[in-house]
N, C-alpha and C positions, 0 to 999 in steps of 0.2 A: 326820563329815558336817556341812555345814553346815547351817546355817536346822532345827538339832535343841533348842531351845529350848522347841518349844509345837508343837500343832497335826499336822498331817500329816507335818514332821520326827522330833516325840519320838513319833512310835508308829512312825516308820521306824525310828528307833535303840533302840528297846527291844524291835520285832521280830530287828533283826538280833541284837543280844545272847541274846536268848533262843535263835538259832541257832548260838550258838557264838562270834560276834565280839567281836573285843575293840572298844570303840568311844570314839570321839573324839567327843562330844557338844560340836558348834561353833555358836557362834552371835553375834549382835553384844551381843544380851544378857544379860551374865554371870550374874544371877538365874536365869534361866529354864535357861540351860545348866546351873548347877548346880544347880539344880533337878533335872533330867530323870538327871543324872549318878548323883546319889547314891539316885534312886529304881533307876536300874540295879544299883546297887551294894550297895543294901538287899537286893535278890531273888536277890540271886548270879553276878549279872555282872561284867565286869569294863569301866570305862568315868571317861574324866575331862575336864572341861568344858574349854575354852578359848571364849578372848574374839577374836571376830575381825571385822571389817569385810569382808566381801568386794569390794568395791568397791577396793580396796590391795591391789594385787599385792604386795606387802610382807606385810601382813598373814599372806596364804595361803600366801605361799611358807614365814613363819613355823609356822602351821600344819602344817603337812608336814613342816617340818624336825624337831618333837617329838614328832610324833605317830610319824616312824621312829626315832627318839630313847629312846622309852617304850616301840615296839614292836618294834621290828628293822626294820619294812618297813611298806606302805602299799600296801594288797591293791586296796581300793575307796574310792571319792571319790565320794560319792550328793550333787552341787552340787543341795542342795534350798531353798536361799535365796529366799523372793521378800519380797515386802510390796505392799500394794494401797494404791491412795490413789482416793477417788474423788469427781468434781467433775463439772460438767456444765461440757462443753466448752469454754464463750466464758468461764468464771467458772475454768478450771484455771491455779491459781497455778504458775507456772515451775518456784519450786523442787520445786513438790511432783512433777511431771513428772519433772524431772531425777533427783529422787531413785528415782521407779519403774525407773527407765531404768538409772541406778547399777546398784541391786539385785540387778534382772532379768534384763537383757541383759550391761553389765558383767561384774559378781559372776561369772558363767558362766566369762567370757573371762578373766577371775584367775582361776578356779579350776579350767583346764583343769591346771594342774599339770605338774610334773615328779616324780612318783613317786621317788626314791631308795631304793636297797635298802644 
C-alpha cells in the first residue's frame, strides 16, 4: 500500500496485517516505511518496506512487480498516498501546487496498476 510510512497509511497497514495480510509497506520515505515494516514484523506479521515515488509510473509498476515477486500475486492496492502543502492563495508557490497535484491526483493515476498473477 502506498503513502504506509506514518499517519493514516501505517494504521491501515498494520490493521490489514493483523488480519491476515501479508503487506507491502510503500512509501516515498524509506525511514518511515521501514519503520512501520519492522513494527509489523516485530508483532508477528509478515510485511516489507519499499521505496516508491508515486508520481512514476516506473516506480509503481516497480512496486508490483516485487511485491508479486515476494508474494505470488497482488490481491489489494489501498493508493493511500497524499501530502498537504498549505499557503494562502496569491502567496501559493507553483512548485508547491504541482507537487500536491503530483501526489494526489497523479500518484492515483500510476497506481491504478496492472495487478499480475
Amino acid at each position: 500500500m502506498t503513502g504506509a510510512g506514518q499517519g493514516l497509511g501505517e494504521a491501515i497497514a498494520k490493521r490489514l496485517s493483523a488480519e491476515g495480510a501479508l503487506v507491502t509497506v510503500a512509501d516515498m520515505n524509506a525511514a518511515g516505511a521501514g519503520k512501520v515494516a519492522d513494527a509489523i514484523n516485530a508483532t508477528g506479521g509478515d510485511a516489507f518496506a519499499f521505496t516508491v515515488n508515486v508520481t512514476r509510473a516506473a516506480d509503481v509498476e516497480q512496486m508490483v512487480k516485487e511485491t508479486v515477486a515476494k508474494r505470488g500475486c497482488l490481491d489489494l492496492l489501498v493508493s493511500n498516498a497524499g501530502i498537504l502543502k498549505s499557503h494562502d492563495i496569491t502567496e501559493f508557490p507553483e512548485a508547491d501546487w504541482r507537487a500536491v497535484i503530483d501526489v494526489n491526483l497523479t500518484g492515483y493515476f500510476c497506481a491504478r496498476g496492472r495487478p499480475r498473477r
